[in-house]
C-alpha positions, -999 to 999 in steps of 0.1 A, spaced: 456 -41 319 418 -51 321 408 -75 349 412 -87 384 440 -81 407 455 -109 429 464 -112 464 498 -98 455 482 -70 428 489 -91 398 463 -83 375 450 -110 352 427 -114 325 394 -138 327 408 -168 306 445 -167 320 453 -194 351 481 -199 372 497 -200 404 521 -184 428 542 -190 461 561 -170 484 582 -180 509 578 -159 544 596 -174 573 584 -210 583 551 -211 557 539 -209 521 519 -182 512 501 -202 480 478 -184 455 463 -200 425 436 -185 397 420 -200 368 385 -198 350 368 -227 368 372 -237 399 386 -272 390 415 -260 374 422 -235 401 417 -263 423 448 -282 399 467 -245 399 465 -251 442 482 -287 445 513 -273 416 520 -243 434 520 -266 466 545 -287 448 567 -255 435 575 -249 470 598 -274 474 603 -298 442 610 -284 403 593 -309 383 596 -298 349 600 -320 325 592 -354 352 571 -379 336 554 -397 356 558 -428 366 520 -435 381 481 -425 376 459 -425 405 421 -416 406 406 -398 438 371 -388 445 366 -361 469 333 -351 484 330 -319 502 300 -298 513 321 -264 507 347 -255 482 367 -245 513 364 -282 522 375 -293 486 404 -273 488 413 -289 520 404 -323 510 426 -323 482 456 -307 495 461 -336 525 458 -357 503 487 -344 483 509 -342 514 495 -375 526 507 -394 497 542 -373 496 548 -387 532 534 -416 531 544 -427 500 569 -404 485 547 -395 453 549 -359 443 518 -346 413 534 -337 381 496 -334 366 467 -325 377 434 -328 367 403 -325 383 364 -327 372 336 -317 396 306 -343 401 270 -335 419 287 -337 454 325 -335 449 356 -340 427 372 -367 412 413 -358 404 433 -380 384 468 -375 398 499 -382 377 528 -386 401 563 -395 399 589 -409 428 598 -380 449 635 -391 442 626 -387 405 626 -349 412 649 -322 422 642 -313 454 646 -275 460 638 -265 494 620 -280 524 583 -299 519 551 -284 535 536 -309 564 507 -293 568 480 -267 557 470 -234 576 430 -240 575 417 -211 591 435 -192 565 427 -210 534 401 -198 508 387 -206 472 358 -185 460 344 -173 424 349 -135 411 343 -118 386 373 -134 363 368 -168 374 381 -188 405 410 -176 433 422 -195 461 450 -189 488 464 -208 518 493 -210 541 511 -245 540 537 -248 570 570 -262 566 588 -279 592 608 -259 620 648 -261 613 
């Protein structure tokens, strides 16, 4: 197959997008691709929630609008994700959507969310984010990103 090989040698064309998680020991290993970087961005915060909640076929029962500003991708990436597991803790929303549109100096995400108890929960959620290991950058087939998220000890 044509085109650009993941972290874990998945090669993928220019217009395909997705996402990916692996478990390893107490962390996350999180990958996400797509053609621009807001949807990769999007591809991030599901495979974030795929670690620990199958929402599939959730409808949500709130809309929220975020704006993000950032002076790096890196930082956007970041931004974004605490505020996913800020509102998880917080207020026990999980994303079933995701949509996000870059500005001049940031992002603004719409984020449809439903009740964490409106999901199955499937394995233990992430409390933080492994910064020094995350990364989103353009390529050649569009956007990539990857990060660590750390689950609690048990």
């Amino acid at each position: 197959m044509v085109g650009d090989t993941s972290d874990y040698g998945q090669a993928r064309r220019p217009d395909e997008s997705g996402h990916r998680a692996v478990a390893q020991e107490d962390e996350f290993r999180i990958e996400a691709w797509a053609a621009s970087r807001e949807n990769c961005l999007a591809e991030a915060v599901a495979a974030m929630v795929e670690c620990f909640a199958d929402v599939s076929g959730v409808r949500p029962t709130d809309v929220g609008r975020i704006r993000l500003d950032g002076a790096s991708d890196d930082d956007l990436l970041a931004a974004l994700l605490d505020e996913i597991l800020y509102r998880l803790e917080e207020y026990g929303q999980v994303p079933v959507d995701v949509e996000a549109d870059g500005t001049e100096d940031g992002l603004d995400v719409r984020l449809a969310v439903a009740a964490l108890t409106d999901v199955r929960v499937t394995g233990r959620m992430p409390t933080a984010v492994d910064w020094e290991e995350l990364r989103i950058r353009p390529g050649p087939y569009g956007w990539t990103c990857a990060l660590s998220a750390w689950e609690p000890p048990r």
